[in-house]
C-alpha positions, -999 to +999 in steps of 0.1 A: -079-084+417-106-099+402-106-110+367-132-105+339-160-128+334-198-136+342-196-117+375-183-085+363-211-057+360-223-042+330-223-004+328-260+007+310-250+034+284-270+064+283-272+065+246-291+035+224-305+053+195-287+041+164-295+040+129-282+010+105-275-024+113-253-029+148-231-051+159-231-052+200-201-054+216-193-062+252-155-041+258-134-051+286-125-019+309-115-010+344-134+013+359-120+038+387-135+063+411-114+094+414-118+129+425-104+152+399-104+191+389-130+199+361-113+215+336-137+232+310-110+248+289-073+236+282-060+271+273-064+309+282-082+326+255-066+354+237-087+382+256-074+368+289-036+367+282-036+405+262-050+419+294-027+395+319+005+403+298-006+440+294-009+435+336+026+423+340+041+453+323+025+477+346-007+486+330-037+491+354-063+511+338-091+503+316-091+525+289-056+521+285-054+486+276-086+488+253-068+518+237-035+493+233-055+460+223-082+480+201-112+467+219-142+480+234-135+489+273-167+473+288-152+437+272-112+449+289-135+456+321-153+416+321-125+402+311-101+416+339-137+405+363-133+370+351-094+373+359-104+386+396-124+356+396-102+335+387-075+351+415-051+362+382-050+398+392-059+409+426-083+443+437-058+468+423-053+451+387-019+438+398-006+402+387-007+375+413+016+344+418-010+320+400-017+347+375+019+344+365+020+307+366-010+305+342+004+334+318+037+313+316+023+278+306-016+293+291-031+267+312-063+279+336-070+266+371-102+246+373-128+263+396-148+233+404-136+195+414-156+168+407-161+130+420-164+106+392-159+074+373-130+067+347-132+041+324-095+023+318-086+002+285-077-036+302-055-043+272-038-009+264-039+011+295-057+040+279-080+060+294-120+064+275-127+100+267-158+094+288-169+098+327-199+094+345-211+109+378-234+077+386-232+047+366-256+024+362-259-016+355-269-035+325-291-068+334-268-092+314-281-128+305-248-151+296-258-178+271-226-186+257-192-177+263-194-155+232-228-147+236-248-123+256-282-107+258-283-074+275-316-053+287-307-020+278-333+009+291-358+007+315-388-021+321-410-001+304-396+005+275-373-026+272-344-031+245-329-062+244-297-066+225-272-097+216-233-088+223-203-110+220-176-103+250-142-092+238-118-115+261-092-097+272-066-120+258-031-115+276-046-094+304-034-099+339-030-065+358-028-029+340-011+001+356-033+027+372-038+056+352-017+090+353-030+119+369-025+136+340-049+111+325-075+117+345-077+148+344-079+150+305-102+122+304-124+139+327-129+167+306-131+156+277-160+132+291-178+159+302-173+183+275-186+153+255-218+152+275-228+187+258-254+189+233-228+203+208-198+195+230-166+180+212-142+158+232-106+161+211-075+153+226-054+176+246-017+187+223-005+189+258-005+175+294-022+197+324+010+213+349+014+201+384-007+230+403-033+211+385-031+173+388-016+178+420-058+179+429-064+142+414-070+116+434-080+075+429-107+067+456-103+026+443-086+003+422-097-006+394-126-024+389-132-053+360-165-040+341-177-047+308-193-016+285-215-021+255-200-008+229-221-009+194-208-009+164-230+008+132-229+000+095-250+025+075-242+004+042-243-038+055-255-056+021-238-092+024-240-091-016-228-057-024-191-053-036-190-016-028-165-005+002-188-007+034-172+010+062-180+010+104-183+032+133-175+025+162-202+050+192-195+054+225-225+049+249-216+075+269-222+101+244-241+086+217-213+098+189-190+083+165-155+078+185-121+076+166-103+065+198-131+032+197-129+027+163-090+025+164-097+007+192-114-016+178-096-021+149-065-028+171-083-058+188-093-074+153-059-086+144-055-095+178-088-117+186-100-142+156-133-145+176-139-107+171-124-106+136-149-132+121-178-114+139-172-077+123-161-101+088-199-112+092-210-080+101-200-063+073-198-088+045-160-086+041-128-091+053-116-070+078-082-064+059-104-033+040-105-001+037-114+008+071-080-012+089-060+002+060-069+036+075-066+034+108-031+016+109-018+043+090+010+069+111-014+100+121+016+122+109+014+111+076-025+111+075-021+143+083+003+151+060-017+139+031-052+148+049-035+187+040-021+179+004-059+163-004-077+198+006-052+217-010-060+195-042-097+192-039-108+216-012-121+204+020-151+193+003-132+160+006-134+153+042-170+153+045-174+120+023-153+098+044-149+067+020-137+086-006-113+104+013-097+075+031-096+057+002-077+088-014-055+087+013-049+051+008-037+055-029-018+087-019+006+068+004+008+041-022+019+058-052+041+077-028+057+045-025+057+033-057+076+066-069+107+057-047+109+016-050+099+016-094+084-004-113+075-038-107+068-032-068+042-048-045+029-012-038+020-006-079-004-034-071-017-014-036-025+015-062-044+000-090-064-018-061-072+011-041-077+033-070-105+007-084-119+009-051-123+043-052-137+043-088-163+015-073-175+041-046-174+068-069-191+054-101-217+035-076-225+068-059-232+088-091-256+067-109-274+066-076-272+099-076-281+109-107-304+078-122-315+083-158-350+089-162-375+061-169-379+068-198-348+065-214-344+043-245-318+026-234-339+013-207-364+004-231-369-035-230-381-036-269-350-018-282-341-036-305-306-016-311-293-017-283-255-016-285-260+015-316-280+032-287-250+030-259-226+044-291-247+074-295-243+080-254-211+080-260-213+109-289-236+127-269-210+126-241-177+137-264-159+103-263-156+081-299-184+062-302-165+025-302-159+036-263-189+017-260-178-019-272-163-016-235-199-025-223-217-038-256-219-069-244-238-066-218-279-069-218-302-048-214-320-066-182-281-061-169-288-026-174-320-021-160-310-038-128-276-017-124-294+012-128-322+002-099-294-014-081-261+003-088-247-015-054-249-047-068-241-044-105-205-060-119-182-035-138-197-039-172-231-035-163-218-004-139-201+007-166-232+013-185-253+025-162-225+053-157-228+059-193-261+061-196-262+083-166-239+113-178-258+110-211-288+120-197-276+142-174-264+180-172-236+200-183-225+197-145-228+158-147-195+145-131-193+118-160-198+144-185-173+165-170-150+135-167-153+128-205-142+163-214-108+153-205-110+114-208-128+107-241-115+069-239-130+070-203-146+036-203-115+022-220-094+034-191-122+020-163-119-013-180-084-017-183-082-003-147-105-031-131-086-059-156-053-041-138-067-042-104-077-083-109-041-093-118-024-065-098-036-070-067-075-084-062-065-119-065-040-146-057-022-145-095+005-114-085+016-099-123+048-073-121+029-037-132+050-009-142+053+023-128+035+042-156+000+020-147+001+029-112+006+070-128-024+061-148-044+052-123-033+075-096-044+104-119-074+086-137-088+084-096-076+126-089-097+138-121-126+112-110-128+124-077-131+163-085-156+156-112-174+140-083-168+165-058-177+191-082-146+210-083-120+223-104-105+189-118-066+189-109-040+199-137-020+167-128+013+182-154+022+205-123+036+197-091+014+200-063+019+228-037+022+208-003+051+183-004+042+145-001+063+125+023+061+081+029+066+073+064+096+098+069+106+095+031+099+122+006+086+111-024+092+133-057+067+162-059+062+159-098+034+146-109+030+123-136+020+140-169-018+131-174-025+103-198-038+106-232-059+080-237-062+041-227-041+034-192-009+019-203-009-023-206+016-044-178+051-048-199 
């Protein structure tokens, strides 16, 4: 078999609109023809095995069954059609053989088969979530070895892009796929194709009646695919957490399997790892690899215990919620090894992250007006002016020595520029922010419970420096990760806008580490400044 390189055809994707900045990547895949049953639904649906079962037990009439399942009979009447149709129940109502095989395993036979292409991982052997019926080629121009310009659409209405090949590093011959893989990847591709279609991944393989029908028409077949990825947030001075998606051209969405994907091949390639570190301004050990190399049982697991805390308001603001995820397995671990652990240090990190997202979002959210005298270039009390935010807000007014050093051009450019600004300056503009804002102001909301807020932020950020950020590793104790584990839970509701945790109470859903169960008490919430390092 042929091996990848120069010669090996591009497949054109059928989906190039993207918004943000995009990094182009050329993936290394093999791609196979195969003939395979088209299977639009993984499962009977509950109207179809109430009226098979009530078929098995000897029920033949209509208005019986809607009588037993407490439905209308003109729905009893299509669904035992659709059952004809599908040869479950022959002309008398009875239960055939393949009706029987279906009601035992919940599986439906596919009605139509389908000849198609499959697109094979080289490196792991996985199949894409993704067929087409005729695939066409890319016209690829090979500068480099790691560079490659690709005309994407048609002559008259040319895109041109610049993608860097993924070499298949360690590649020499992969295993054709399952039929069992086919067959889910072949739905899943075409399901995907929908305008509202949704590929996920099947909890369970297809039976035998059914992949019995696959077959490979060729081997496979070295092809590269342009795969893009998409940063909505690329600023090569901003600090904040930028994260990536990873779209498949074949539907034009964000893909989790890609991403993973993706993320596999970075610590695995150092030519792709400095080109996403370049495309997103940082290193690729963030947020993003964090995430992904985590067990999916235990995102799950926490996934659960963060909706239960904070509703599932959560999910939808994805940097927040890994993040959150991040800090929960952490201070899961930190409970069971004590103080003075590498993973107190994970915490405070990930929890300053969070507060970095968080504090960045809300004053860009909710800027003070223009007006404000603290924005005011002649004010001529400046520092007495941040102490009075902090009276209007309910916190002591020394809170704001925290930030009084700052000046007030700092101000005025964190406030236009929130992404950008360093933690004092942040700081302030938070401050300022919540003091102009509304009862429902998360800062304000935040202060009700943390008066010495900006104490706690500062000592937090000074934490995460010698905790984690940087090469000098000081021993924190168990009590600073507590701080900052709940600091980040009440921060987060305020944000989100719901009911902020009481963090004195257990929480419902049990927490476990990577098979481990970590105590379910909470640590009491913290009155006033997180605790100093002993």
């Amino acid at each position: 078999m042929a091996g990848f390189g120069v010669d090996s055809p591009v497949v054109l994707p059928d989906h190039v609109r993207y918004r943000g900045d995009q990094l182009w990547l050329l993936w290394p895949a093999l791609r196979y023809r195969v003939v395979a049953p088209l299977v639009h639904e993984e499962r009977l649906n509950v109207f179809q095995s109430a009226v098979l079962g009530l078929a098995r037990s000897g029920y033949r009439e209509v208005g019986e069954m809607a009588a037993l399942l407490g439905l209308q009979g003109d729905l009893v009447e299509m669904v035992r059609s659709d059952l004809r149709a599908l040869s479950y129940l022959d002309r008398y109502g009875a239960v055939t053989g393949t009706g029987l095989q279906a009601l035992r395993d919940g599986f439906p036979d596919p009605t139509r088969t389908i000849t198609t292409y499959v697109y094979q991982d080289a490196t792991t052997g996985s199949l894409w979530p993704a067929s087409t019926l005729q695939p066409r080629l890319a016209q690829a121009d090979w500068r480099a070895r790691h560079q490659v310009s690709l005309q994407l659409r048609t002559a008259g209405a040319p895109l041109r892009v610049t993608a860097f090949p993924v070499p298949p590093e360690g590649w020499t011959d992969t295993d054709p796929p399952s039929h069992e893989e086919v067959v889910e990847a072949v739905s899943r591709g075409e399901r995907a194709k929908q305008a509202r279609g949704r590929a996920r991944r099947w909890d369970r393989a297809a039976p035998e009646r059914v992949v019995s029908r696959v077959a490979l028409m060729t081997s496979g077949v070295p092809v590269w695919i342009p795969v893009p990825l998409v940063s909505h947030q690329h600023d090569a001075a901003s600090t904040e957490t930028v994260s990536w998606d990873a779209f498949s051209p074949f539907t034009g969405r964000s893909s989790t399997y890609l991403r993973r994907l993706v993320a596999t091949r970075l610590q695995q390639v150092p030519a792709l790892r400095e080109q996403v570190e370049r495309f997103v301004g940082r290193r690729s050990e963030a947020v993003v690899l964090e995430y992904d190399r985590l067990d999916i049982a235990l995102r799950r697991r926490i996934g659960e215990l963060l909706e239960d805390r904070f509703t599932g308001l959560v999910r939808e603001h994805r940097d927040l919620f890994e993040l959150l995820t991040l800090l929960e397995r952490d201070i899961g671990r930190a409970r069971l090894a004590g103080d003075g652990c590498t993973e107190l240090g994970d915490a405070v990190r990930n929890a300053w992250r969070l507060h970095e997202v968080v504090l960045r979002d809300i004053v860009a959210r909710h800027p003070p007006p223009a007006n404000a005298p603290e924005l005011d270039r002649s004010l001529s009390q400046f520092s007495g002016q941040l102490g009075r935010c902090c009276r209007r807000l309910g916190m002591p007014f020394g809170e704001h020595l925290r930030v009084s050093r700052i000046k007030p051009d700092d101000l005025r450019n964190a406030v236009r520029r929130p992404e950008r600004a360093n933690t004092p300056a942040l700081l302030a503009a938070v401050l300022v922010s919540g003091a102009h804002g509304g009862p429902d102001h998360p800062v304000r909301r935040l202060a009700e419970v943390r008066p010495n807020l900006l104490t706690e932020l500062t000592r937090l950020s000074a934490d995460r420096n010698r905790g984690g950020a940087h090469a000098e590793v000081v021993p924190l104790n168990l009590d600073t990760g507590e701080a900052a584990w709940g600091l980040a839970q009440h921060t987060s509701a305020a944000y989100l806008g719901v009911a902020l945790p009481d963090l004195s109470r257990p929480p419902r859903k049990d927490n476990h580490t990577h098979g481990e169960e970590a105590p379910v008490a909470a640590a009491p919430q913290p009155r006033g400044p997180v605790p100093a390092p002993r």
